[in-house]
C-alpha positions as CSV (number, residue, x, y, z in Angstrom):
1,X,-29.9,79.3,5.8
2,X,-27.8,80.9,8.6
3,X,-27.1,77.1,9.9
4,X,-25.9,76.5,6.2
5,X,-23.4,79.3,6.1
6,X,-22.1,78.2,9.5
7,X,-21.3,75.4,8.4
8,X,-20.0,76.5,4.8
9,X,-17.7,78.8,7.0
10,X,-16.4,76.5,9.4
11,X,-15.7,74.3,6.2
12,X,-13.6,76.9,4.7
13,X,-11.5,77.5,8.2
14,X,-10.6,74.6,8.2
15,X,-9.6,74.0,4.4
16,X,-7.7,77.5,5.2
17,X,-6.1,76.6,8.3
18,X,-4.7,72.7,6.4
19,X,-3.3,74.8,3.8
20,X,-1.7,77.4,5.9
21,X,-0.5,74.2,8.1
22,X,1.2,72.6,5.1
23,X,2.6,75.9,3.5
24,X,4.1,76.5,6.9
25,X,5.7,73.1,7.0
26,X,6.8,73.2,3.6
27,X,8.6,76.6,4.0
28,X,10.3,75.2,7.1
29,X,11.7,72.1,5.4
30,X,15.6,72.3,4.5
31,X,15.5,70.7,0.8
32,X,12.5,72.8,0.4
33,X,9.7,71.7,-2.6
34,X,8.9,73.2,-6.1
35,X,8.1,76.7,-6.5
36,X,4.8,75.6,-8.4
37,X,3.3,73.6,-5.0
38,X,4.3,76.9,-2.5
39,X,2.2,78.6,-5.2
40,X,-0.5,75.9,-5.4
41,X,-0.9,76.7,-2.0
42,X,-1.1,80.4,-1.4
43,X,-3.5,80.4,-4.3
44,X,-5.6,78.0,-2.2
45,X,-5.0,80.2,0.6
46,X,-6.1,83.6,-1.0
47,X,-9.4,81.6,-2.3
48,X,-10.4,80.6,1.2
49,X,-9.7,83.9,2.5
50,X,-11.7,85.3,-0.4
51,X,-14.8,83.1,0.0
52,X,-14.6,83.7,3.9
53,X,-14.7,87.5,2.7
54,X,-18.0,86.7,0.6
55,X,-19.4,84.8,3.5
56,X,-19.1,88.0,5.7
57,X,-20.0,90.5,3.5
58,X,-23.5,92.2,3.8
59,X,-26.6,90.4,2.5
60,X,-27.9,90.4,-0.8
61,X,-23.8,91.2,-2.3
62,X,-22.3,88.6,-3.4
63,X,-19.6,90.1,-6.0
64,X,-21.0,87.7,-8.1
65,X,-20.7,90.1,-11.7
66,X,-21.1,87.6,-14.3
67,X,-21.4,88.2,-17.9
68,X,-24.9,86.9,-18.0
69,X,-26.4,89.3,-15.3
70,X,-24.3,92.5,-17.1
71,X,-26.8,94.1,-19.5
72,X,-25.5,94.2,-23.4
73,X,-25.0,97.4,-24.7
């Protein structure tokens, strides 16, 4: 299991690092692109970042709080 999150992780890095790379390069441009791809990818950004935050979390929390596992009232 701890090979499989390795590899998970290093998966997301680098997904995170391609889209940090590309926003980067697309800020610097001069003509500049549409507003709705800069946001395409900082939401991609903030995911990565998020799921590398789930990854590193303690064991046994995954922040998973579905409907389905929340007991009706």
């Amino acid at each position: 299991m701890p090979d499989e999150d390795e590899t998970r992780r290093q998966r997301i890095k680098a997904l995170l690092e391609r889209a940090e790379n590309a926003l980067s390069a697309l800020r610097s441009t001069a003509v500049g692109h549409s507003r709705a791809i800069r946001l395409h990818f900082e939401r991609e950004i903030h995911a990565r970042n998020k799921d590398l935050a789930l990854l590193d979390g303690p064991p046994g929390c995954s922040g998973n709080t579905s409907a389905s596992t929340k007991k009706k009232q």
